[in-house]
MIPA-999419 format. One record per residue (C-alpha): residue in three letters; x, y, z. Coordinates in nm, 3 decimals, padded with zeros to 5 digits, always signed. Layout:
   residu         x         y         z
      ALA         X         Y         Z
...
//
This chain:
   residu         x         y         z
      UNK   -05.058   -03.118   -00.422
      UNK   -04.761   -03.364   -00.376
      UNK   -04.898   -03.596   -00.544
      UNK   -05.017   -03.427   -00.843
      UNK   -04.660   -03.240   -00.898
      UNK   -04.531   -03.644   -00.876
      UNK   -04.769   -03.735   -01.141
      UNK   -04.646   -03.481   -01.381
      UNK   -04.288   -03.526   -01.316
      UNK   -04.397   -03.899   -01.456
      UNK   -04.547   -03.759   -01.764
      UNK   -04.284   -03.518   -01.815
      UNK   -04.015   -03.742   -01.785
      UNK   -04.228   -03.997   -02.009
      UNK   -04.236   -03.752   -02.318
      UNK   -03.862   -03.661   -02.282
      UNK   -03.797   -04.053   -02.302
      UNK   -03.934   -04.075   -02.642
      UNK   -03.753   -03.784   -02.697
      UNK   -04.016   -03.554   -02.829
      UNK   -03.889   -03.144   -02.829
      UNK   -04.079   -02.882   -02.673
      UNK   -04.115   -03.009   -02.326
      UNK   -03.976   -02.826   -02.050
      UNK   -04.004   -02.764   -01.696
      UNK   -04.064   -02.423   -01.761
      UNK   -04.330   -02.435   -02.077
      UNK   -04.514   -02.666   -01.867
      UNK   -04.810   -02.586   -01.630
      UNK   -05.018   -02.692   -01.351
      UNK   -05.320   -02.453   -01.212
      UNK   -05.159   -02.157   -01.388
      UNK   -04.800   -02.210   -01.237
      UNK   -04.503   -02.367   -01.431
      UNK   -04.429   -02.724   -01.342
      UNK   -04.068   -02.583   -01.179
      UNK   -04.239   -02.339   -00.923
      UNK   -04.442   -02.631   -00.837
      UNK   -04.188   -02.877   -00.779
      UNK   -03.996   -02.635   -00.577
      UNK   -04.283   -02.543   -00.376
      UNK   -04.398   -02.904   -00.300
      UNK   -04.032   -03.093   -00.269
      UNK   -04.017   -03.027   +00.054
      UNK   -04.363   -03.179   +00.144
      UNK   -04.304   -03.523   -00.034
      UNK   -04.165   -03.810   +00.172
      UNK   -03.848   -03.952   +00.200
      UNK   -03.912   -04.207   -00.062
      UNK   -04.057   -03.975   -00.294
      UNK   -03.774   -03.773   -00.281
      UNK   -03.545   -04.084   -00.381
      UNK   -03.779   -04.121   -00.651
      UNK   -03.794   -03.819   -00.758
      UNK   -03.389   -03.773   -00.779
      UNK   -03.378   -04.136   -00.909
      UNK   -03.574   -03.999   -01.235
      UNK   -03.496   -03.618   -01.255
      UNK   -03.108   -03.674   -01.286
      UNK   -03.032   -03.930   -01.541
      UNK   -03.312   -03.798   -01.746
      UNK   -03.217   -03.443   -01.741
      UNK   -02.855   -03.541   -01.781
      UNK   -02.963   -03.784   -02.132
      UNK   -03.184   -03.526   -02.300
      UNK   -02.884   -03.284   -02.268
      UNK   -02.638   -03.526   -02.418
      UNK   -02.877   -03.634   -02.715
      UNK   -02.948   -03.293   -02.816
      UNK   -02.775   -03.252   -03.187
      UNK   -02.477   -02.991   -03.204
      UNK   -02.441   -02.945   -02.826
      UNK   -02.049   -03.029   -02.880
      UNK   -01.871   -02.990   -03.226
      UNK   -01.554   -03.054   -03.362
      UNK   -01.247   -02.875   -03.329
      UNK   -01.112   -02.747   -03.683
      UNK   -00.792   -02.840   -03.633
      UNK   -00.924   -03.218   -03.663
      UNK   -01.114   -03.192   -03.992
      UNK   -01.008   -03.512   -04.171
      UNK   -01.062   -03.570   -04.552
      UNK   -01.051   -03.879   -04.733
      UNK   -01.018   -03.705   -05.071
      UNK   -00.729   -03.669   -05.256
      UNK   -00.565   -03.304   -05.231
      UNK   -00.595   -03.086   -05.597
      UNK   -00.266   -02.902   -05.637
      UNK   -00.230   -02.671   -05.928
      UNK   +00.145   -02.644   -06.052
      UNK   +00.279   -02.372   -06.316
      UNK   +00.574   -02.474   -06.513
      UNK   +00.528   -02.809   -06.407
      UNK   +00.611   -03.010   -06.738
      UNK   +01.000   -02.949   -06.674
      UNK   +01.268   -02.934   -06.396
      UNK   +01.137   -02.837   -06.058
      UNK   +00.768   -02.820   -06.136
      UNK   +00.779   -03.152   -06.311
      UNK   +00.992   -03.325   -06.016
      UNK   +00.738   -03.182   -05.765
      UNK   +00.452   -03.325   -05.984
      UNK   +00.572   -03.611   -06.000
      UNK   +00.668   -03.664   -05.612
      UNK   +00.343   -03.522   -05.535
      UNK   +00.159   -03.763   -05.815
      UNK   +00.365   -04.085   -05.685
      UNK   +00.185   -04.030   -05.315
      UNK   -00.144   -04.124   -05.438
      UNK   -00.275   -03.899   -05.194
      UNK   -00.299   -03.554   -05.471
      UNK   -00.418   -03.488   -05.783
      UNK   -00.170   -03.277   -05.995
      UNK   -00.334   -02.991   -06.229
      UNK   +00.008   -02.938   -06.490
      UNK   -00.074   -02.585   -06.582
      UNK   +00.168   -02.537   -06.901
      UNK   +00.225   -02.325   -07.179
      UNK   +00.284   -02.629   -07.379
      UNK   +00.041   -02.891   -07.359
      UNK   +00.229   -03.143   -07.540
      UNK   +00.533   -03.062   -07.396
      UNK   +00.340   -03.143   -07.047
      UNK   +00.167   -03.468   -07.162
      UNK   +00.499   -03.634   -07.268
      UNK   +00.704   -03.521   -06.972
      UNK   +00.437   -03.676   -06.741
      UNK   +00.452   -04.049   -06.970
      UNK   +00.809   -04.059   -06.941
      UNK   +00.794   -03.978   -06.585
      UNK   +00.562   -04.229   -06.533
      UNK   +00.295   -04.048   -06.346
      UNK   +00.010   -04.219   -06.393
      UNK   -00.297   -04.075   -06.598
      UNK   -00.543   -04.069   -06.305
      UNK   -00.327   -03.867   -06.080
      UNK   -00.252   -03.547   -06.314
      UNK   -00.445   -03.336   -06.525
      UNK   -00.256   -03.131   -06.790
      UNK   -00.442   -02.760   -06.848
      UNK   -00.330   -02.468   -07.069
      UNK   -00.166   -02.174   -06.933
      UNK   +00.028   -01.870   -07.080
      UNK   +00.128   -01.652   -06.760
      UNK   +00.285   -01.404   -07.037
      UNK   -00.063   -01.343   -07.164
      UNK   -00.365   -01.204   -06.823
      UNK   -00.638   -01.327   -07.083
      UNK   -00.487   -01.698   -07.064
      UNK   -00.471   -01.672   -06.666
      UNK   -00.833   -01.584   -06.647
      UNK   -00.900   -01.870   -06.899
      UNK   -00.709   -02.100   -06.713
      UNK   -00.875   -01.973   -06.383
      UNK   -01.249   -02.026   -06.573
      UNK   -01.156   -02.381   -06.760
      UNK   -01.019   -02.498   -06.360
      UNK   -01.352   -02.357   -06.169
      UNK   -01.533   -02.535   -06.447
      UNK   -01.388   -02.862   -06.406
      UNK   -01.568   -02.879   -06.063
      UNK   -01.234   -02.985   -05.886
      UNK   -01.173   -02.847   -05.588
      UNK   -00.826   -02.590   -05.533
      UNK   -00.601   -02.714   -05.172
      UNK   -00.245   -02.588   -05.297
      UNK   -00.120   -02.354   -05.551
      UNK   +00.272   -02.389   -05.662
      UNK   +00.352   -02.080   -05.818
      UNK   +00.714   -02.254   -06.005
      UNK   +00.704   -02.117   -06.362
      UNK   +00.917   -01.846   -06.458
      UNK   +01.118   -01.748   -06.816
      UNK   +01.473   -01.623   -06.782
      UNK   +01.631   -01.472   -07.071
      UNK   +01.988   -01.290   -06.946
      UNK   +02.143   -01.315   -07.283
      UNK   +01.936   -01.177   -07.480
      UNK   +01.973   -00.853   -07.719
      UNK   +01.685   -00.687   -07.677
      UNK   +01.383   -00.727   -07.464
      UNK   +01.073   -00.890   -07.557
      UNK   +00.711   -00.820   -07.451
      UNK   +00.432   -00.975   -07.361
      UNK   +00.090   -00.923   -07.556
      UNK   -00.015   -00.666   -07.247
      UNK   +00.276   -00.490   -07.322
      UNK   +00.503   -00.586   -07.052
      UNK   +00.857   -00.673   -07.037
      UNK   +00.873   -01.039   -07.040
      UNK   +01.058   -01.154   -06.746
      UNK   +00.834   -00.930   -06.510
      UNK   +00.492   -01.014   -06.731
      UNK   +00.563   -01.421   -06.676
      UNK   +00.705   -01.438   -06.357
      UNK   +00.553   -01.193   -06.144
      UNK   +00.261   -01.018   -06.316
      UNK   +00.071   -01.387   -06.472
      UNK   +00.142   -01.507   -06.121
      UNK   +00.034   -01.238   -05.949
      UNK   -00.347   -01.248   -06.124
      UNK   -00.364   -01.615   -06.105
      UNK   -00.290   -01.574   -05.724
      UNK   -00.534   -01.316   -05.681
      UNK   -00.834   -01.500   -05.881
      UNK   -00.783   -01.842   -05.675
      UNK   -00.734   -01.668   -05.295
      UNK   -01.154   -01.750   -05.352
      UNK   -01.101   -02.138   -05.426
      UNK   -00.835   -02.175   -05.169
      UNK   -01.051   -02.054   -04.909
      UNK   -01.322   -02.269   -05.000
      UNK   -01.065   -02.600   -04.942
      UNK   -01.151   -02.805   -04.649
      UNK   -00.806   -02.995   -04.669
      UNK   -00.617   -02.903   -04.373
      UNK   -00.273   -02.848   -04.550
      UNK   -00.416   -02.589   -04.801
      UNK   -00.171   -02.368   -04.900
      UNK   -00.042   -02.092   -05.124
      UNK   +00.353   -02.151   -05.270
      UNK   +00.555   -01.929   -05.462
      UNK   +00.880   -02.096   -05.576
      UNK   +01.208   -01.848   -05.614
      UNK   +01.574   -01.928   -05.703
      UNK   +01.884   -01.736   -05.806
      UNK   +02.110   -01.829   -06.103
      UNK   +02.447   -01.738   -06.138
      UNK   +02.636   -01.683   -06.433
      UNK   +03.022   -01.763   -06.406
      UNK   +03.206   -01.660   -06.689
//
């Protein structure tokens, strides 16, 4: 009985070499008992240099077909590398702070910056006579005054097939001298339409795409400053 338990050990351990699934010590039989109630009956009955066999072959092999098996360990998260550049989408980005933050961003080489703009022309000259260079920005339409340009904006970007990491949320009108308020085409004061209504949609619309990001410094930004009048 010994000997027979040795000789399937041997073929056991033979299949698992070539590393062929299915094989266990538990799926496999001999006179209608698994191979592991066998071996456990009949260890004790082999001889001392059977045994040394035996442990000689059992424990490296058990110990390889455990580390060869696929997804057994996986990576942490936190250690997801990319080698892509990062897509950042930046409102009010063909003057002052959006356009400085483009081009910082641009000058990197390491992000692609999405100029979403009112003014496309406007955009495409500040970004020459920045000197961002043409493969690192993309300049796209967008009037935050008006929802149905946001959702535009947010179909013409998914369509592009780029990818979303960070959203800058910069653009914003401000209008303290003026007479009388003006509106935007939904009907809202202007101020509050631009700056926080547009944003708040486009926000909303591309939480889905920034999820999706793999880039481990994705991120949402929403830009705010304070001007003071002195008279």
């Amino acid at each position: 009985m010994a000997v027979q338990a040795a000789s399937l050990v041997s073929g056991y351990f033979s299949v698992a070499k070539e590393g062929k699934p299915g094989m266990s010590l538990r799926n496999t039989t001999m006179f209608g008992l698994s191979l592991e109630d066998a071996l456990k009956a009949d260890f004790s009955s082999l001889s001392f240099s059977c045994k040394r066999e035996f442990q000689k072959k059992v424990c490296p092999l058990r110990v390889q077909s455990v580390a060869t098996t696929p997804g057994v360990t996986k990576a942490s998260p936190e250690g997801k590398k990319t080698l892509r550049k990062g897509s950042v989408i930046i409102t009010g980005a063909s003057s002052g702070l959006g356009l400085a933050t483009a081009k910082a961003l641009a000058e990197t080489g390491k992000w692609h910056v999405i100029m979403a703009c009112r003014d496309f022309l406007k955009a495409e000259r500040a970004a020459k006579s920045s000197g961002i260079s043409k493969e690192n920005y993309t300049v796209m339409h967008l009037d935050l005054a008006s929802l149905d340009s946001v959702r535009q904006f947010v179909d013409n970007f998914r369509q592009s097939g780029r990818p979303l990491d960070v959203l800058v949320c910069n653009a914003a009108v401000y209008l303290p001298t003026a007479s009388e308020p003006t509106y935007t085409a939904d009907g809202f004061e202007l101020s509050v339409g631009t700056n926080h209504l547009g944003h708040f949609l486009l926000s909303r619309l591309l939480l889905e795409d920034l999820n999706k990001s793999d880039y481990p410094s994705k991120r949402l930004i929403i830009v705010g400053s304070i001007t003071g009048i002195i008279n």
